[in-house]
PyMOL commands that place a pseudoatom at each C-alpha (Angstrom):
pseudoatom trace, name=CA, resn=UNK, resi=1, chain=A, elem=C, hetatm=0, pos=[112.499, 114.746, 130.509]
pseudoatom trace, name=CA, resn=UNK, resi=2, chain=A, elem=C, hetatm=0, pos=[112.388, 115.838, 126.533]
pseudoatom trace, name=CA, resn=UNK, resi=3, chain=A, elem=C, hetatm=0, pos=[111.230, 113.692, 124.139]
pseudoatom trace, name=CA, resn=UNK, resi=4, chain=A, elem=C, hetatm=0, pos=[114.616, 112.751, 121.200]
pseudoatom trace, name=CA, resn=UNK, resi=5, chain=A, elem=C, hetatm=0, pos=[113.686, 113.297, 117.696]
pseudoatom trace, name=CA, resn=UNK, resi=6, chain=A, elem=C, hetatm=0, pos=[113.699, 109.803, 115.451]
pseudoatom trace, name=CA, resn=UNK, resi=7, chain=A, elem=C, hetatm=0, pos=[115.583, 109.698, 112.373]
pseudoatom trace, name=CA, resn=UNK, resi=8, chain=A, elem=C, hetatm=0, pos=[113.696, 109.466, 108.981]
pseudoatom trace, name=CA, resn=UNK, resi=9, chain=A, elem=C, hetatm=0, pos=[114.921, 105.918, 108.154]
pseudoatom trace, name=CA, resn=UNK, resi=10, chain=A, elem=C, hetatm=0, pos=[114.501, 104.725, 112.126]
pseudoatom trace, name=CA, resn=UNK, resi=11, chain=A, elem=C, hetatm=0, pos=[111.891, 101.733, 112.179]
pseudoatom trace, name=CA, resn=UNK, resi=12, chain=A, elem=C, hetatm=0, pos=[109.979, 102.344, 115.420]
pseudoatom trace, name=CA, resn=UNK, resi=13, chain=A, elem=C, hetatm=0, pos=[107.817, 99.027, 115.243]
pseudoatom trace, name=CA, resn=UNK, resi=14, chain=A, elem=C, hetatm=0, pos=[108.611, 95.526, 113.631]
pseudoatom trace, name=CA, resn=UNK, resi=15, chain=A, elem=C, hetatm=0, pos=[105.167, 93.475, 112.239]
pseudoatom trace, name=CA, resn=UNK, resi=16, chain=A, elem=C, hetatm=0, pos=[104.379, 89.848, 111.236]
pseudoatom trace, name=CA, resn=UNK, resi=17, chain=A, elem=C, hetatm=0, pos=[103.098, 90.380, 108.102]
pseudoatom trace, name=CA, resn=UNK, resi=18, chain=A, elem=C, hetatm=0, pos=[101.595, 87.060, 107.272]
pseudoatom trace, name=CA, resn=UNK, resi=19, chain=A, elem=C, hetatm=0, pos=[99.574, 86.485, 110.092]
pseudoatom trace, name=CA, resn=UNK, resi=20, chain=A, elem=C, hetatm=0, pos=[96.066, 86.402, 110.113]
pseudoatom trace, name=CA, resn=UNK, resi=21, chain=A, elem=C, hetatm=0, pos=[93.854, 90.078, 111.427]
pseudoatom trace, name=CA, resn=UNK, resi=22, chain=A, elem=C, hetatm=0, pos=[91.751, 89.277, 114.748]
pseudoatom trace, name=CA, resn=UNK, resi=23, chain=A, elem=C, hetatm=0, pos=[88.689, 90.444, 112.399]
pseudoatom trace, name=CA, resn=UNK, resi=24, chain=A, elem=C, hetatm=0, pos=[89.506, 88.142, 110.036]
pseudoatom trace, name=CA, resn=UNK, resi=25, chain=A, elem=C, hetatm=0, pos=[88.612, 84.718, 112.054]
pseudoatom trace, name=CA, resn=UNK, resi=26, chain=A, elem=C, hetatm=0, pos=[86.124, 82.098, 111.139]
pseudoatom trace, name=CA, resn=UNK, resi=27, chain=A, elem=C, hetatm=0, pos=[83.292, 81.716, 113.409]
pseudoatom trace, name=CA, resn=UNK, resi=28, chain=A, elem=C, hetatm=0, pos=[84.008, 78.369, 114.993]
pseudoatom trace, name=CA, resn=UNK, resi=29, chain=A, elem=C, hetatm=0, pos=[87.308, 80.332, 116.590]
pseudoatom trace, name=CA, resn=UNK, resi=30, chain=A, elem=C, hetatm=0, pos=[85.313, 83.376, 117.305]
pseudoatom trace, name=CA, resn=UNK, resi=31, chain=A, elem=C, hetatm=0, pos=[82.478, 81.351, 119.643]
pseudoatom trace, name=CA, resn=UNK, resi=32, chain=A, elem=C, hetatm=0, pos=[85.435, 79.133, 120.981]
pseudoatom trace, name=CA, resn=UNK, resi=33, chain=A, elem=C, hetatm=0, pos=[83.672, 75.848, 119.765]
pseudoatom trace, name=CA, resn=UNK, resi=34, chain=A, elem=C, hetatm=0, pos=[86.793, 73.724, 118.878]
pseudoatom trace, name=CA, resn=UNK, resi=35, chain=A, elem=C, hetatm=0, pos=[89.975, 73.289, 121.159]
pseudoatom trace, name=CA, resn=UNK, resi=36, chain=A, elem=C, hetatm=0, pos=[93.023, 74.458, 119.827]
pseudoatom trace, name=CA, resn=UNK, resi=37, chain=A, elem=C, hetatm=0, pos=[92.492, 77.877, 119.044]
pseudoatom trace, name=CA, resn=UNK, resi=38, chain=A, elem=C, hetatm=0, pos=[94.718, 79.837, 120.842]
pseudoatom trace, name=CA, resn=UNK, resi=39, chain=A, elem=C, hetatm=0, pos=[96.272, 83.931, 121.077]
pseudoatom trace, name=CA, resn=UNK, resi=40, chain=A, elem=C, hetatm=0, pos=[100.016, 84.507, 121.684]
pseudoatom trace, name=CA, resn=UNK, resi=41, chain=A, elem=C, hetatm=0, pos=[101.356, 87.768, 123.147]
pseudoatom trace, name=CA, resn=UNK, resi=42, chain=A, elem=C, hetatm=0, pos=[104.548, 89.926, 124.232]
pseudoatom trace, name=CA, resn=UNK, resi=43, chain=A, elem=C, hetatm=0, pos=[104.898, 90.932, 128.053]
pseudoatom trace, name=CA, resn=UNK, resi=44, chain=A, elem=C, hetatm=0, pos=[107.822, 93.257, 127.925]
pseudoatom trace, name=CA, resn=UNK, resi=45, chain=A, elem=C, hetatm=0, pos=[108.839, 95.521, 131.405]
pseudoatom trace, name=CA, resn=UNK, resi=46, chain=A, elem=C, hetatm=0, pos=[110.137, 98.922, 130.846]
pseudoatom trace, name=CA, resn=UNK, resi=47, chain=A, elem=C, hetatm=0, pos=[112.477, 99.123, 133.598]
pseudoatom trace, name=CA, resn=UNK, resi=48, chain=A, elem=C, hetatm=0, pos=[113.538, 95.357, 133.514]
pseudoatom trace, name=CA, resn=UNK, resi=49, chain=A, elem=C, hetatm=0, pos=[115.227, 94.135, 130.400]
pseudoatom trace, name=CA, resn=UNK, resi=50, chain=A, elem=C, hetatm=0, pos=[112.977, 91.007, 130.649]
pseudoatom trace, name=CA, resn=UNK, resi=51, chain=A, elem=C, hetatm=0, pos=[110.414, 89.503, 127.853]
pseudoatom trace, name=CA, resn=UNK, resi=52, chain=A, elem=C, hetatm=0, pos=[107.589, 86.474, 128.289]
pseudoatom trace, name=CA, resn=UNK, resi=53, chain=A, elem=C, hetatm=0, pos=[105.600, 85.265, 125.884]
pseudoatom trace, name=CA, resn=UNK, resi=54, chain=A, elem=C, hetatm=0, pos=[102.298, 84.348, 126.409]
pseudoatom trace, name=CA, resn=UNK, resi=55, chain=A, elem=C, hetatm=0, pos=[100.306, 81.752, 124.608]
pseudoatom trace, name=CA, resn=UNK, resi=56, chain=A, elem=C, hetatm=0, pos=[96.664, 81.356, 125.747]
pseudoatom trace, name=CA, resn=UNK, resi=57, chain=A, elem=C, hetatm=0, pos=[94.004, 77.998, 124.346]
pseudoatom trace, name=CA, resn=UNK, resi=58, chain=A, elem=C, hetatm=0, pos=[90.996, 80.100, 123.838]
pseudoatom trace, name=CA, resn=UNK, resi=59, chain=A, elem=C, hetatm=0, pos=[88.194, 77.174, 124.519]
pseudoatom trace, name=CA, resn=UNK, resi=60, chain=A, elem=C, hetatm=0, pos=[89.759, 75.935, 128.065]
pseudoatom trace, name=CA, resn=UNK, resi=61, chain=A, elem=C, hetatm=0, pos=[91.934, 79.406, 128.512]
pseudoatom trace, name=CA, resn=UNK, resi=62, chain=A, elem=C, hetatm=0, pos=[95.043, 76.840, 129.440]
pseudoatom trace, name=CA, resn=UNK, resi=63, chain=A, elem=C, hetatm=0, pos=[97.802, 79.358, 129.694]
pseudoatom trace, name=CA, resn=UNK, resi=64, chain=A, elem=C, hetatm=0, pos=[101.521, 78.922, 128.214]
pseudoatom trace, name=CA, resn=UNK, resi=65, chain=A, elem=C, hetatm=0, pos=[104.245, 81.153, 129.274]
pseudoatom trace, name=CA, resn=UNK, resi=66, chain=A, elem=C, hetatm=0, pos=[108.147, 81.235, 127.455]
pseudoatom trace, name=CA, resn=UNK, resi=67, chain=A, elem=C, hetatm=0, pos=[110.960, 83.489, 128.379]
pseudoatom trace, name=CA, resn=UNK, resi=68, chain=A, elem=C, hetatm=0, pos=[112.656, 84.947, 125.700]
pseudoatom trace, name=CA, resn=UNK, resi=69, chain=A, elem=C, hetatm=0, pos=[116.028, 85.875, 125.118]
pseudoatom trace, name=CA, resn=UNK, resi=70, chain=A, elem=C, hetatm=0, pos=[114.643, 89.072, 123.342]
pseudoatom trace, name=CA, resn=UNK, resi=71, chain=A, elem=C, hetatm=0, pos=[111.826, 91.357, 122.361]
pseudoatom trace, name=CA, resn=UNK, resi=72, chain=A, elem=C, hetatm=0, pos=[111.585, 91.123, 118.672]
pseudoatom trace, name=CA, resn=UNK, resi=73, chain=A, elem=C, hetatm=0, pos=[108.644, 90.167, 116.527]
pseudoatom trace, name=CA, resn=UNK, resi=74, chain=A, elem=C, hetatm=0, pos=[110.736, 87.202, 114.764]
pseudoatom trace, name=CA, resn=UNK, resi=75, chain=A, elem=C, hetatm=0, pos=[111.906, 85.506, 118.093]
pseudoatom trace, name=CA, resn=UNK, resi=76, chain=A, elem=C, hetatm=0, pos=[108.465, 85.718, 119.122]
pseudoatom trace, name=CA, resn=UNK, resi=77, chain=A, elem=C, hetatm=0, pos=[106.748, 84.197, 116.119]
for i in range(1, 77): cmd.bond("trace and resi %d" % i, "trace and resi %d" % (i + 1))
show_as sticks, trace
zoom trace
């Protein structure tokens, strides 16, 4: 298998630019004090043209799961 060059203009990635950097949170969230915290994600399976989002409550770790119709960074958000 050979890897295909990517064109100059090709956008590779897609990012949330207003959201807040993992670094960047106050300490209450970072010791998991307060309820309601909570850390989204993207599942996506190579070989299956399926995508889950995840949302996770940090403090009680209750776990949230949503199909989505597609992979990109806006239906996600």
């Amino acid at each position: 298998m050979h890897r295909r060059k990517r064109s100059a203009g090709e956008n590779r990635r897609k990012y949330i630019y207003c959201s807040t950097l993992i670094d960047n949170r106050p300490k209450e969230v970072e010791q998991r004090l307060v309820p309601g915290h909570g850390e989204g994600g993207l599942v996506k399976d190579k070989q299956n043209p399926s995508q889950v989002g995840t949302l996770v409550e940090r403090t009680t770790l209750y776990v949230v799961l949503v199909k989505l119709e597609n992979g990109r960074a806006e239906n996600a958000a």
